[in-house]
C-alpha positions as protocol buffer text, in pm:
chain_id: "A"
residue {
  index: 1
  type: UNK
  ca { x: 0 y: 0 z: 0 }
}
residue {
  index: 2
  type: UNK
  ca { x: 121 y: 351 z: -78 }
}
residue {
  index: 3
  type: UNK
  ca { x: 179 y: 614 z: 159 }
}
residue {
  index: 4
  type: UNK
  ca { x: 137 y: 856 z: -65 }
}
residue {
  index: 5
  type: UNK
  ca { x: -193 y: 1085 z: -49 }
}
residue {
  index: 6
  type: UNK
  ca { x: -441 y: 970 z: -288 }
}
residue {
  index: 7
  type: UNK
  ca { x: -760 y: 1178 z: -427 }
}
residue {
  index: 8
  type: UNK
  ca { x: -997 y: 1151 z: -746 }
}
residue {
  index: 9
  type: UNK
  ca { x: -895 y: 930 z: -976 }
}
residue {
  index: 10
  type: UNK
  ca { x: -557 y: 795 z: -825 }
}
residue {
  index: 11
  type: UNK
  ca { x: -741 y: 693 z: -556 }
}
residue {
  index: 12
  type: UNK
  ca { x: -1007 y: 508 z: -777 }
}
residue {
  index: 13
  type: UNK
  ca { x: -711 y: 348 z: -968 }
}
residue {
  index: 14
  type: UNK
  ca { x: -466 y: 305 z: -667 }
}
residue {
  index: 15
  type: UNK
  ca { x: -651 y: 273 z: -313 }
}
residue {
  index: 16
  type: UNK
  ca { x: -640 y: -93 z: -206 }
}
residue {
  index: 17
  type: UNK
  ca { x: -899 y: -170 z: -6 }
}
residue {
  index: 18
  type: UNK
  ca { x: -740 y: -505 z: 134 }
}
residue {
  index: 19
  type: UNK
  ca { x: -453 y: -385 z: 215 }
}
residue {
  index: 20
  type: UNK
  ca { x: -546 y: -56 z: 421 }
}
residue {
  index: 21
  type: UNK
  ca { x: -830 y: -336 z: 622 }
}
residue {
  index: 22
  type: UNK
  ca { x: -564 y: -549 z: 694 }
}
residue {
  index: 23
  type: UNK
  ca { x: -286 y: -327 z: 752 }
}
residue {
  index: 24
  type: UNK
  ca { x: -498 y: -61 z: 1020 }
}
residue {
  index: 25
  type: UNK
  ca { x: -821 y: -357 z: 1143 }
}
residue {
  index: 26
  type: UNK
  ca { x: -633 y: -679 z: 1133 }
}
residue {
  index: 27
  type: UNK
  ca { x: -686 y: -709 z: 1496 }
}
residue {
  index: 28
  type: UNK
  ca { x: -910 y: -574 z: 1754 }
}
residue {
  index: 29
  type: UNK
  ca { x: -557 y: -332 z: 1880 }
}
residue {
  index: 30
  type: UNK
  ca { x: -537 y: -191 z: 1547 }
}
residue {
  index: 31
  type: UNK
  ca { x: -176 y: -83 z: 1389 }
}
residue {
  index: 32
  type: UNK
  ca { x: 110 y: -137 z: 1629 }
}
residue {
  index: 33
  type: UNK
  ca { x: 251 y: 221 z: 1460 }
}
residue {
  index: 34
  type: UNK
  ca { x: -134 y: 329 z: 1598 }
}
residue {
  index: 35
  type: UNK
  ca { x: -154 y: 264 z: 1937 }
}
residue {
  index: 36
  type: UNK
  ca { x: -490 y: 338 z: 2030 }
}
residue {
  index: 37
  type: UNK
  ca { x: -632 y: 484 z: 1759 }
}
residue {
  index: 38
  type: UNK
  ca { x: -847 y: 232 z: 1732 }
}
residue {
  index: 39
  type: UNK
  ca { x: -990 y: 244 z: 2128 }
}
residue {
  index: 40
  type: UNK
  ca { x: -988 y: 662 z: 2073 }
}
residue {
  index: 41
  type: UNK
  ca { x: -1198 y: 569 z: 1764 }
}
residue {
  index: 42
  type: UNK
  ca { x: -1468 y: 381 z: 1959 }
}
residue {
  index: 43
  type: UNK
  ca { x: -1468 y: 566 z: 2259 }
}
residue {
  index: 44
  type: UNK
  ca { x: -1618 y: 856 z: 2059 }
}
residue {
  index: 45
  type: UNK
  ca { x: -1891 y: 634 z: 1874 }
}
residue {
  index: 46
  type: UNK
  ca { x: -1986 y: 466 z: 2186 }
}
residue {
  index: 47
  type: UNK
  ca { x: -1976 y: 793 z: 2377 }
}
residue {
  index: 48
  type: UNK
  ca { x: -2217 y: 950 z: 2082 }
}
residue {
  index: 49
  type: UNK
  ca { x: -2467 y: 655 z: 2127 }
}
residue {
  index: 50
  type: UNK
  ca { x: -2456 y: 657 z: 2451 }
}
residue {
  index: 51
  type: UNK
  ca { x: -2530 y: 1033 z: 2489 }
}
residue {
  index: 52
  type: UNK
  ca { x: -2770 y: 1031 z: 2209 }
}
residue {
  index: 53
  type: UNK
  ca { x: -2952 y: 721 z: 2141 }
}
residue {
  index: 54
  type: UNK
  ca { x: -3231 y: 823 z: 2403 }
}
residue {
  index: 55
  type: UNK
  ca { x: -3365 y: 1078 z: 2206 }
}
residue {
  index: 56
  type: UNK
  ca { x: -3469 y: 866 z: 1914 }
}
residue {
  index: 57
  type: UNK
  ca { x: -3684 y: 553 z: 1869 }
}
residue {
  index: 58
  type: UNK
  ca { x: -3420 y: 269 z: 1824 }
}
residue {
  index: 59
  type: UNK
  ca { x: -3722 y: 74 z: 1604 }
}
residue {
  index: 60
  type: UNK
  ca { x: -3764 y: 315 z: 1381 }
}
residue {
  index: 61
  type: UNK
  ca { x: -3417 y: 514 z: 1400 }
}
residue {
  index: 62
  type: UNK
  ca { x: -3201 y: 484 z: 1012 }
}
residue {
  index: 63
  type: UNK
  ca { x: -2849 y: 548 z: 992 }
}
residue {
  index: 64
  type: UNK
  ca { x: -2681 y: 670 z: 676 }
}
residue {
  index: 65
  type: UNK
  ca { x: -2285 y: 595 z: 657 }
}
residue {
  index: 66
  type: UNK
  ca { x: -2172 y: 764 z: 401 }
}
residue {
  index: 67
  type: UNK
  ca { x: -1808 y: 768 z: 254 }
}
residue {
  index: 68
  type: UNK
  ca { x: -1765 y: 466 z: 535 }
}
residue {
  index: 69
  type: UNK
  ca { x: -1511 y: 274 z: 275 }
}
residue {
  index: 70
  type: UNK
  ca { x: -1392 y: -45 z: 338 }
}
residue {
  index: 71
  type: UNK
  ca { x: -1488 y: -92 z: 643 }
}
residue {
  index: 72
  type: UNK
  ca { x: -1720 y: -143 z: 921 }
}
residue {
  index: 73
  type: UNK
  ca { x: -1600 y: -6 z: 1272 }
}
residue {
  index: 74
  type: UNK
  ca { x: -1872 y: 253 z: 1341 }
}
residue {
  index: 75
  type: UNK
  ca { x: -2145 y: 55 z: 1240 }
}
residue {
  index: 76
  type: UNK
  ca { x: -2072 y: -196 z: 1526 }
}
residue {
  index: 77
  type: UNK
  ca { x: -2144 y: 9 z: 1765 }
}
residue {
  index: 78
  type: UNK
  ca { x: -2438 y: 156 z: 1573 }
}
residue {
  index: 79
  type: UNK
  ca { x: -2661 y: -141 z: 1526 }
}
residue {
  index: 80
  type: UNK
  ca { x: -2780 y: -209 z: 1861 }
}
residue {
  index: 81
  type: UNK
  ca { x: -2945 y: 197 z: 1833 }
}
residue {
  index: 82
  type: UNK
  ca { x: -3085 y: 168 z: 1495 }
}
residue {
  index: 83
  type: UNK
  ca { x: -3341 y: -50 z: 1288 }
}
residue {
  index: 84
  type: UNK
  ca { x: -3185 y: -10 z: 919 }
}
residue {
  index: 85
  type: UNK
  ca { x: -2812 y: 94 z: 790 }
}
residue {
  index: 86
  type: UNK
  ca { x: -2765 y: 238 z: 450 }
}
residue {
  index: 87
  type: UNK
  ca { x: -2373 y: 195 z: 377 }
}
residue {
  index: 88
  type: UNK
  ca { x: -2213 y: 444 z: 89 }
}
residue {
  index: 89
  type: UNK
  ca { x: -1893 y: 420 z: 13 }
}
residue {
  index: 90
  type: UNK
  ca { x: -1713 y: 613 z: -241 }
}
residue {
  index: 91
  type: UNK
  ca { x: -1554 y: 312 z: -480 }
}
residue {
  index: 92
  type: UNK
  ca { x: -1713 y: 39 z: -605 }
}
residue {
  index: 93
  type: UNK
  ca { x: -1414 y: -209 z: -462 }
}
residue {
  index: 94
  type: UNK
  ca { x: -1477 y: -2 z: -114 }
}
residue {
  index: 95
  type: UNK
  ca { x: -1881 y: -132 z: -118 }
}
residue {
  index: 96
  type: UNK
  ca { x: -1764 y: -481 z: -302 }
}
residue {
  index: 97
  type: UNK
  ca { x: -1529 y: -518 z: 29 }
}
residue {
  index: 98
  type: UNK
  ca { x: -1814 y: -474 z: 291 }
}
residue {
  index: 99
  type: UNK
  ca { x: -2027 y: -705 z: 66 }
}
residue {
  index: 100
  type: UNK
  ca { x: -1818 y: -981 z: 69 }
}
residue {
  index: 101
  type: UNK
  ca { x: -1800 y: -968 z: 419 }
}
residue {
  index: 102
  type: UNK
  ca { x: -2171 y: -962 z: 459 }
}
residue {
  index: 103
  type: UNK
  ca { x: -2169 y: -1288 z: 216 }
}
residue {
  index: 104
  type: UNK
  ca { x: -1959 y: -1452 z: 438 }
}
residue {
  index: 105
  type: UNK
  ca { x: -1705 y: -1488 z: 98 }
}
residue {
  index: 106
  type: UNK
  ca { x: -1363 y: -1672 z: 145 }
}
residue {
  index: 107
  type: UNK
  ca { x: -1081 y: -1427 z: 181 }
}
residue {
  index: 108
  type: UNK
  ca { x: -1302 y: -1148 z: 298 }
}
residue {
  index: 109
  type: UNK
  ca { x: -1149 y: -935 z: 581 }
}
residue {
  index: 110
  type: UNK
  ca { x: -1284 y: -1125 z: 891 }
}
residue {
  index: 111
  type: UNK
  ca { x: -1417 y: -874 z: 1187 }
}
residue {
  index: 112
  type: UNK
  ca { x: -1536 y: -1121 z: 1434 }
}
residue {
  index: 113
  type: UNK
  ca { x: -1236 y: -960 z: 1642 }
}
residue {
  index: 114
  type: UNK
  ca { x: -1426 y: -598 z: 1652 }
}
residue {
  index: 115
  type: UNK
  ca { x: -1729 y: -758 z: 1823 }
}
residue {
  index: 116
  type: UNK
  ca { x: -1630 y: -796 z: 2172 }
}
């Protein structure tokens, strides 16, 4: 994977979706070169849903991730407040990622680790 910044069509042509879910959500830790992103990343949505969550109806609340690419972290902590996810993504191979993953495919980035 490049480390280079990518944007409009380089990062159509370039971004590699399996590489950046298995280099930065390979394990429930995250990136060693990280250290704690991850945790800082799901403190904030669990601190959001538990500030917020009891001023909706959770059976008839609908959450919209958009530009969520290739993977699934905030929606983990999501479902449990909401009855229906839409998922945008902004490639193609970003929303062909997550769909393999929801068809159970072989060599789809596995994320039973994230659901402790």
């Amino acid at each position: 994977m490049s480390h280079s910044t990518l944007s409009g069509k380089s990062y159509l042509d370039q971004f590699d979706e399996k590489a950046y879910v298995k280099t930065f959500y390979a394990s429930f830790e995250g990136n060693p070169n990280e250290k704690g992103a991850l945790d800082f990343q799901r403190e904030q949505i669990y601190d959001f849903y538990t500030r917020y969550s009891c001023k909706w109806d959770r059976k008839t609340a609908k959450l919209l991730e958009f530009g969520g690419g290739p993977t699934i972290l905030s929606l983990i902590s999501a479902t449990p407040h909401v009855s229906q996810i839409t998922f945008a993504a902004y490639t193609v191979n970003e929303r062909k990622e997550i769909q393999s993953w929801k068809d159970g495919k072989e060599g789809a980035h596995d994320w039973s680790s994230h659901f402790k």
